[in-house]
C-alpha positions as CSV (number, residue, x, y, z in Angstrom):
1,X,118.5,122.9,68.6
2,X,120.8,125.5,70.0
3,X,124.4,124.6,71.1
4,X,127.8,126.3,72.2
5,X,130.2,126.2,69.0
6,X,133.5,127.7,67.8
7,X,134.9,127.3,64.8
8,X,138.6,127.2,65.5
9,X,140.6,127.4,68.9
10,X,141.0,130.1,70.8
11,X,139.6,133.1,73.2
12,X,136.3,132.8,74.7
13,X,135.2,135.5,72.0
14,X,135.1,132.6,69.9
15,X,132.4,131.1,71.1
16,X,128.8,131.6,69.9
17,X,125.3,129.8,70.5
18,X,124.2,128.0,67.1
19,X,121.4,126.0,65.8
20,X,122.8,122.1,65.3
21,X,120.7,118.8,64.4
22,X,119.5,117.5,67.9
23,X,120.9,113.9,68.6
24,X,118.9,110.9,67.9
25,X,119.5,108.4,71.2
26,X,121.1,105.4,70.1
27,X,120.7,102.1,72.0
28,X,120.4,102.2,75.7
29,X,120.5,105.7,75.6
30,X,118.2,108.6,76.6
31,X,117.4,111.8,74.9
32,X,117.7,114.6,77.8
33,X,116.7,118.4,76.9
34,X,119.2,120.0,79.0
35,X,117.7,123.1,81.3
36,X,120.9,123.6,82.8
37,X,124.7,123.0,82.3
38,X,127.9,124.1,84.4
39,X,131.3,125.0,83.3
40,X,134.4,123.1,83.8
41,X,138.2,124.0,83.3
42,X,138.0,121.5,80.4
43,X,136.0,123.5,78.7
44,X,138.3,126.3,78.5
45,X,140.6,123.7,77.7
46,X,139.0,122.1,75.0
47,X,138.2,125.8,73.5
48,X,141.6,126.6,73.5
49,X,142.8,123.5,71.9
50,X,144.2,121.3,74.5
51,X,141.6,118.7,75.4
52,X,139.8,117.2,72.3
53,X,136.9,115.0,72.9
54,X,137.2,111.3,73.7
55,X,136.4,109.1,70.8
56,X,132.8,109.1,69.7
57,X,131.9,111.8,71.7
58,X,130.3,115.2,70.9
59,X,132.2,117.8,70.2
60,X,130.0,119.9,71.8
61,X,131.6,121.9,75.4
62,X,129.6,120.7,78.4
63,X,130.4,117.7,80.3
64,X,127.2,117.5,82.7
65,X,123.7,118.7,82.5
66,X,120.2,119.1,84.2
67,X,116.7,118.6,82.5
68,X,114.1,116.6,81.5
69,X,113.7,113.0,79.9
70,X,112.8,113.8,75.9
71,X,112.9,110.2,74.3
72,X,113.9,106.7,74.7
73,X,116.2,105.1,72.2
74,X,115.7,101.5,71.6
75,X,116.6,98.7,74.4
76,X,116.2,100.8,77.3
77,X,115.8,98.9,80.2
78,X,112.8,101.1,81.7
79,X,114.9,102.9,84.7
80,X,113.0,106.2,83.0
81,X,110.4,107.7,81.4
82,X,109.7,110.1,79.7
83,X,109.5,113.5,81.7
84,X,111.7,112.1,84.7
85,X,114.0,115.2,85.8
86,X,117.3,113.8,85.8
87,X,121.3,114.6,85.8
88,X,123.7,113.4,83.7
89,X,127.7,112.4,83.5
90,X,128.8,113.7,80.1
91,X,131.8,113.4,77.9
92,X,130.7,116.4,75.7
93,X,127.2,117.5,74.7
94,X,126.0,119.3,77.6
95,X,125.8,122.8,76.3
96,X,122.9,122.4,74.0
97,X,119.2,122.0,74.1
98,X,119.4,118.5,74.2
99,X,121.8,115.9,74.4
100,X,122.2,112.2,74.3
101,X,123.2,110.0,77.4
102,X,123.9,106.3,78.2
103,X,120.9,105.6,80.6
104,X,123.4,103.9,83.2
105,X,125.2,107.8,83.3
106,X,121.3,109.2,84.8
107,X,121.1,110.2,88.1
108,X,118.2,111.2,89.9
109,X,117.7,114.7,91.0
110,X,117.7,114.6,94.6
111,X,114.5,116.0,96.6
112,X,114.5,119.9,97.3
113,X,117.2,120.6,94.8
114,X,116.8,122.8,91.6
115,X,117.7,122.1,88.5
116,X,120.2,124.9,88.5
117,X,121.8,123.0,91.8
118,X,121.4,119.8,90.4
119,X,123.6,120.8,86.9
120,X,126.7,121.5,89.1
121,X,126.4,118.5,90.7
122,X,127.8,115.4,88.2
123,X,131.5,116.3,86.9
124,X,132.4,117.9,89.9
125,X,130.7,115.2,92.6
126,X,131.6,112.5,90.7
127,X,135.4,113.7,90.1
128,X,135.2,114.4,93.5
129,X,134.1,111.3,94.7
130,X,136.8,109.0,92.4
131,X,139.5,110.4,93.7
132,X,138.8,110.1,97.3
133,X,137.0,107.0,97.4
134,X,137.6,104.9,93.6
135,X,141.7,106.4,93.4
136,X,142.5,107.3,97.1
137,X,140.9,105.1,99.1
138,X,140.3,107.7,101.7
139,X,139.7,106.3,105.2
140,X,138.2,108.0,108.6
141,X,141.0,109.9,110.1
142,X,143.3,110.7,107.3
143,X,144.1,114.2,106.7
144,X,143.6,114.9,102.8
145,X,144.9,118.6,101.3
146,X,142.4,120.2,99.1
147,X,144.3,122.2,96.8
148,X,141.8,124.8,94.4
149,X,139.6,124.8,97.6
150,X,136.2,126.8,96.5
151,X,136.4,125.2,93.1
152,X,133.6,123.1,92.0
153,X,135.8,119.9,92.8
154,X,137.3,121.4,96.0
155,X,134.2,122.4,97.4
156,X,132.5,119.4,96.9
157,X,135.9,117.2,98.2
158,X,135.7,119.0,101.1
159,X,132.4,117.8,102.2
160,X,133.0,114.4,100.5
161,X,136.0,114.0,102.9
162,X,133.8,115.1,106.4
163,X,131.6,112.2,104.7
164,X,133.8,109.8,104.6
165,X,135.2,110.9,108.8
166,X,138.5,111.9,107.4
167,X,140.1,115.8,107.7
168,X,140.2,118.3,104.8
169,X,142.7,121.0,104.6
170,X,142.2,123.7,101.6
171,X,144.3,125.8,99.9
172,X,142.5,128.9,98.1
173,X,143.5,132.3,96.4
174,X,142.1,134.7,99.1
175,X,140.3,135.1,102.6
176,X,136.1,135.1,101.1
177,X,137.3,131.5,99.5
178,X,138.8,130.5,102.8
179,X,136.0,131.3,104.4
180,X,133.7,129.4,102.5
181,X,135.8,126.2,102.2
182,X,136.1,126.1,105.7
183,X,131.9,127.1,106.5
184,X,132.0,123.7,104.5
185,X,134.2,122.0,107.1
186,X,137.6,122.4,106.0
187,X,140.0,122.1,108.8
188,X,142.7,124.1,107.8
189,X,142.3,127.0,104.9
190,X,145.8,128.2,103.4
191,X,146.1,131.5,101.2
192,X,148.9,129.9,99.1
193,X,149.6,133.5,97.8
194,X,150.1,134.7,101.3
195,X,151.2,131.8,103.3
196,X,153.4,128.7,102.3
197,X,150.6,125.7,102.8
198,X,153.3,123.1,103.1
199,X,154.4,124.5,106.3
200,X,150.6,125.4,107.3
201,X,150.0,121.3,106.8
202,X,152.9,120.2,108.8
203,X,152.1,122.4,111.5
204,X,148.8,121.4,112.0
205,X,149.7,117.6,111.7
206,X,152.7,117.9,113.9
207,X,155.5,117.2,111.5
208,X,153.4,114.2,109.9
209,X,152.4,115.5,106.9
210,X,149.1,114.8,104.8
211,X,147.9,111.2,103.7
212,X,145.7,112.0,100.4
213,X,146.8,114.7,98.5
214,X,144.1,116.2,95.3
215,X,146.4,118.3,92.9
216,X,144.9,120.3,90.3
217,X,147.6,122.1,90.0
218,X,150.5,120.0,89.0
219,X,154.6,121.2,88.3
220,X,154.7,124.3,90.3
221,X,153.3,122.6,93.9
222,X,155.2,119.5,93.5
223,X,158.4,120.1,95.9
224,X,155.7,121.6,98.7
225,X,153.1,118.5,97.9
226,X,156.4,116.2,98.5
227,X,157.6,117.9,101.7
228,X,153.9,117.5,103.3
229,X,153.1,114.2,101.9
230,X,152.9,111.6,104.4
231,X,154.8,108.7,104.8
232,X,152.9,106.1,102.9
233,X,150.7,108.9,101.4
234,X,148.9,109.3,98.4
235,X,149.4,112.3,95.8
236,X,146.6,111.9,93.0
237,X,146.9,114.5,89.8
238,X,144.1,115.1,88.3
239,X,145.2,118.8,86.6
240,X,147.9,120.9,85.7
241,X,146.8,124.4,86.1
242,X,150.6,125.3,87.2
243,X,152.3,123.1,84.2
244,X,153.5,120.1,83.5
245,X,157.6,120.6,83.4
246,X,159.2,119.1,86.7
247,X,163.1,119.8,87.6
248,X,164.3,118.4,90.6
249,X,164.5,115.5,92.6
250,X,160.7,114.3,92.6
251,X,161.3,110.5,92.3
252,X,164.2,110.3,94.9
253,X,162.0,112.6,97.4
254,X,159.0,110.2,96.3
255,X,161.0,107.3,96.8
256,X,161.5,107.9,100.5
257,X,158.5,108.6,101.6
258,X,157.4,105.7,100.2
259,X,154.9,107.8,98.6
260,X,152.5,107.1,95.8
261,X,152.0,109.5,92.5
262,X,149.0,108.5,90.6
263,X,147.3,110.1,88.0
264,X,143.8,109.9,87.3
265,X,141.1,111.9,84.5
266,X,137.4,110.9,84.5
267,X,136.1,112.4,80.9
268,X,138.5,109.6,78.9
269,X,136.9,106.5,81.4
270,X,135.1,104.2,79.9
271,X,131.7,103.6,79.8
272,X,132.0,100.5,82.0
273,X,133.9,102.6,84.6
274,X,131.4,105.7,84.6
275,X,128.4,103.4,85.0
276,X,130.5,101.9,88.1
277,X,130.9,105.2,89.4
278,X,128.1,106.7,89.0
279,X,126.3,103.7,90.5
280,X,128.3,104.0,93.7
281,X,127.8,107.6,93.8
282,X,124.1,107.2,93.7
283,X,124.2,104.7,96.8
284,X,126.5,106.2,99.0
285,X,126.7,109.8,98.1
286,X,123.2,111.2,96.4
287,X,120.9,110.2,99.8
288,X,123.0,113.0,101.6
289,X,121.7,115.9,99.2
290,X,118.1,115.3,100.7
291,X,119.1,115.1,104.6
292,X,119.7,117.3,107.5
293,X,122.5,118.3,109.9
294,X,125.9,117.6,109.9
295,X,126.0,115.0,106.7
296,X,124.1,116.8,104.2
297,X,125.5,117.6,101.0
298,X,125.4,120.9,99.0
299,X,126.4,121.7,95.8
300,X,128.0,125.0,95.6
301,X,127.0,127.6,93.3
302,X,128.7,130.6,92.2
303,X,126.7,131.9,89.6
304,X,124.0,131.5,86.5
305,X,124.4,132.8,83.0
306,X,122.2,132.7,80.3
307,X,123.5,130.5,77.6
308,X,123.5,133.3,75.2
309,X,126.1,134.9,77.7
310,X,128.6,132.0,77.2
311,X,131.5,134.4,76.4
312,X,130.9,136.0,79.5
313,X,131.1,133.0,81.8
314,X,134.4,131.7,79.9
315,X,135.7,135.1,80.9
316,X,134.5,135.0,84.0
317,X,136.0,131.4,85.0
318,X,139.2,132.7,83.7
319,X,139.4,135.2,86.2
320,X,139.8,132.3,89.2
321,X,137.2,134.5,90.9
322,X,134.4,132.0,91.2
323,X,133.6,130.0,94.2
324,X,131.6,126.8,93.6
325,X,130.2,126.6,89.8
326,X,129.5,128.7,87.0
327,X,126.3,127.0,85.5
328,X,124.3,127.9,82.0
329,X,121.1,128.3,81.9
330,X,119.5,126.6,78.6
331,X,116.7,128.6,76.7
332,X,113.6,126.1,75.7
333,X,112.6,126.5,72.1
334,X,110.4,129.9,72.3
335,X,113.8,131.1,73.4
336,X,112.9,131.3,77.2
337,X,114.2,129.8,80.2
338,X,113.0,126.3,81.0
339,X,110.0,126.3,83.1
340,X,110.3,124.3,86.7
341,X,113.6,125.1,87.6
342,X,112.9,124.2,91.5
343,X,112.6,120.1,91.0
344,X,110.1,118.5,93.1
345,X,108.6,114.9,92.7
């Protein structure tokens, strides 16, 4: 099968497509041949050096995919069959003609999307959805600050936090990313290059400041995330786009507001967690991709590459231009784009 490789860290003009052995599914897991992947900062990441694999998983770039049900490895419990369109929660793998998945990490396609659509949906969705619901215990009325707004994560928090009847604010890079955070329902959208978003949040919550916090962007937000964190509120990390290195008085300004600093990743879980998650995602979240009005769900997506063109959408996502996902599009083995992209039952 064909796959993204590179043979030592670096630039995206390392990368290169490449014909690997295609995985053989081991127990409980299913054979998928992927029509469609999406990009996600831990790819760049991992290209560059930063993020090896977890244990025992591919090394592969791609950590969620699209496509089509190839082959059942032995004691599956008969949830699919072969042929099933389905979506997939990946710790590596997902840029290649086929990967293997834990059956429990499957999630049914929802009615009316694409495949395309349906490849942005599991990293991002699922991230999204553990740190509102698993890590912040969000709750109807809070006021939660999007930070990375039009991102795959933000834009999916966003609509995640209407879900849920609490209020997203959003910062973002410039006024077309504004925009579409807050078509999605964001509240409040804050050019952080422009405006300072801590006093934007204080202003619209009258001096109370925020109860959820998402950070993406770690060391250089920290004294504005402190000033606009609630008392009581809840500041989850999940990235450190803007470093790592803190100087100043973090704990002490923690401290009083009686705040709470938690960390959280979702690629090193394990597979007991992920099947917990996904479970809960596919209940309470997945019904809301197929509805109408106000409560339907959308995933958000930027753009489509060829997989052949994987240098270009590294670039690409480099530039911070993208709004909603960069996905790959996975050539079938006459070297074509999968057939059926639009999935129907």
């Amino acid at each position: 099968m064909l796959a993204v490789h590179f043979d030592q860290p670096g630039g995206a003009e390392n990368l290169y497509v490449k014909e690997v052995a295609r995985p053989i599914p081991g127990p409980g897991e299913v054979l998928l041949k992927v029509a469609a992947s999406a990009l996600n900062r831990a790819d760049i990441i991992q290209r560059q050096g930063g993020y090896p694999p977890p244990p025992g998983a591919s090394s592969i770039l791609g950590l969620e995919a699209s496509g089509y049900v190839a082959e059942l490895g032995p004691g599956c419990q008969g949830k699919w069959k072969t042929g099933d369109t389905a979506m997939a929660l990946l710790p590596g793998g997902g840029q290649a003609q086929y990967v293997a998945v834990p059956e429990e990490l499957l999630m049914p396609i929802p009615e009316g999307l694409t495949l395309l659509q349906a490849a942005a949906i599991p990293e991002a969705w699922l991230t999204a959805f553990q740190l509102l619901h698993l890590v912040g215990n969000v709750q109807a009325g809070d006021t939660v600050l999007i930070h990375a707004g039009s991102s795959g994560v933000g834009t999916a928090a966003i609509q995640l936090a209407r879900l849920a009847g609490a209020i997203p604010l959003v910062t973002a890079g410039s006024p077309q990313k504004l925009q579409m955070a807050e078509k999605l329902g964001a509240a409040v959208g804050v050019n952080y290059k422009e405006e300072d978003f801590c006093e934007a949040v204080l202003k619209f919550t009258q001096g109370a400041g925020v109860n959820l916090i998402l950070d993406c962007i770690g060391s250089s937000y920290w004294e504005k995330n402190i000033n606009c964190l609630a008392v009581d509120g809840r500041w989850i990390l999940y990235g450190l786009m803007g470093g790592a290195d803190v100087n100043g008085p973090l704990l002490s300004k923690l401290l009083s507001k009686r705040g709470s600093l938690i960390a959280s990743l979702l690629r090193s879980r394990n597979k007991t967690y992920k099947q917990a998650l996904v479970r809960a995602f596919t209940e309470r979240a997945l019904p809301h991709f197929s509805t109408e009005g106000p409560q339907r769900l959308l995933p958000v997506l930027d753009s489509v590459y060829p997989l052949a063109a994987i240098q270009e959408a590294h670039k690409y996502m480099e530039t911070n231009k993208n709004m909603g996902k960069i996905v790959l599009e996975l050539p079938n083995e006459q070297g074509t784009a999968t057939p059926g992209l639009l999935h129907s039952n």
